[in-house]
N, C-alpha and C positions, 0 to 999 in steps of 0.2 A: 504494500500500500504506500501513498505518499507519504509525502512528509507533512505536518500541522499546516494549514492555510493554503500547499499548491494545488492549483487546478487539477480536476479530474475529469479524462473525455470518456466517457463510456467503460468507468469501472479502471482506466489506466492512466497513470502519471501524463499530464498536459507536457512537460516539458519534453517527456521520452517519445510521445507520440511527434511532435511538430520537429524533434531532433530528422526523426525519420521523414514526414514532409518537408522538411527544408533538403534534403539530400537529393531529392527525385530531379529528374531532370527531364525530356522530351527527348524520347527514343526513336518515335517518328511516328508519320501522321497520316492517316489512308482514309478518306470518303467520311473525314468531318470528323474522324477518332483519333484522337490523342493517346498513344501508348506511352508512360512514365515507368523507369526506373532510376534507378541509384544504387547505394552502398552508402552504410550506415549501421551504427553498431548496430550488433546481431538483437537487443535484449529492445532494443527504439522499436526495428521493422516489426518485429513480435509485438509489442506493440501497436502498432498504426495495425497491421495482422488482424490483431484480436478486437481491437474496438471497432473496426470495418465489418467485422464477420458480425458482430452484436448487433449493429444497425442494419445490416445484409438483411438479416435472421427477421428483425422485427419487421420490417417492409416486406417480408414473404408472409408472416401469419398473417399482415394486414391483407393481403392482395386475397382472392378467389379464383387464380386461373386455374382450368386446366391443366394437365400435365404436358403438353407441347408449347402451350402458352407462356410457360413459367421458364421450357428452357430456353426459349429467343429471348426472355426477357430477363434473364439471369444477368447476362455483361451490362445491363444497362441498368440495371437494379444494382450492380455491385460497384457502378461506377455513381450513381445516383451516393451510395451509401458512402463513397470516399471521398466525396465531397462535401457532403455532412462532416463528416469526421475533421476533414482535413481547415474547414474553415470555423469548426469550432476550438482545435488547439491554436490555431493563428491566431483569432478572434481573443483567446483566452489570455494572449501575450502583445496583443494592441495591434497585429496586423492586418492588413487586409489585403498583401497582394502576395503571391506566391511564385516563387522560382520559375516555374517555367511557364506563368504568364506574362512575365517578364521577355523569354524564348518567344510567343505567339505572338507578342506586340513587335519586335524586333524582327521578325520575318517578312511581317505586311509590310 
């Protein structure tokens, strides 16, 4: 668990999750999707991991598709949920812009 008074995203240390979002960077980018990775300590990505999977998870009980509907809608559902994630540890340390939309602005 944290420490007294630091932020918590989804059950894990704010600082160890946004350690792991600040590492990611823009892998490359196909028909409007942005693939992000990085390196960053092993205990962060676990981290950013497990609070993404929590938010994954609830956005699936909320939903009622079908079992073919759920799988097209999986990457998009899991990308919906890393972004929750990833702008609530930013958010939780005064940011609001993130590494590699820094990359998306710099391309146009």
């Amino acid at each position: 668990m944290g420490s007294t008074g630091e932020p918590m995203i989804e059950g894990e240390r704010a600082s160890l999750v946004l350690a792991a979002v600040l590492s990611l960077r823009i892998q490359s980018k196909h028909d409007g999707t942005v693939q992000l990775a990085g390196r960053a300590d092993p205990r962060a990505m676990a981290a950013l991991v497990r609070a993404v999977d929590r938010v994954e998870r609830r956005m699936r009980t909320l939903g009622s598709a079908d079992l073919v509907e759920q799988a097209t809608t999986y990457s998009v559902r899991r990308g919906e949920a890393f972004t929750i994630v990833a702008q609530r540890a930013m958010g939780a340390y005064g940011m609001t812009v993130a590494p590699w939309q820094h990359q998306l602005s710099d391309a146009s």
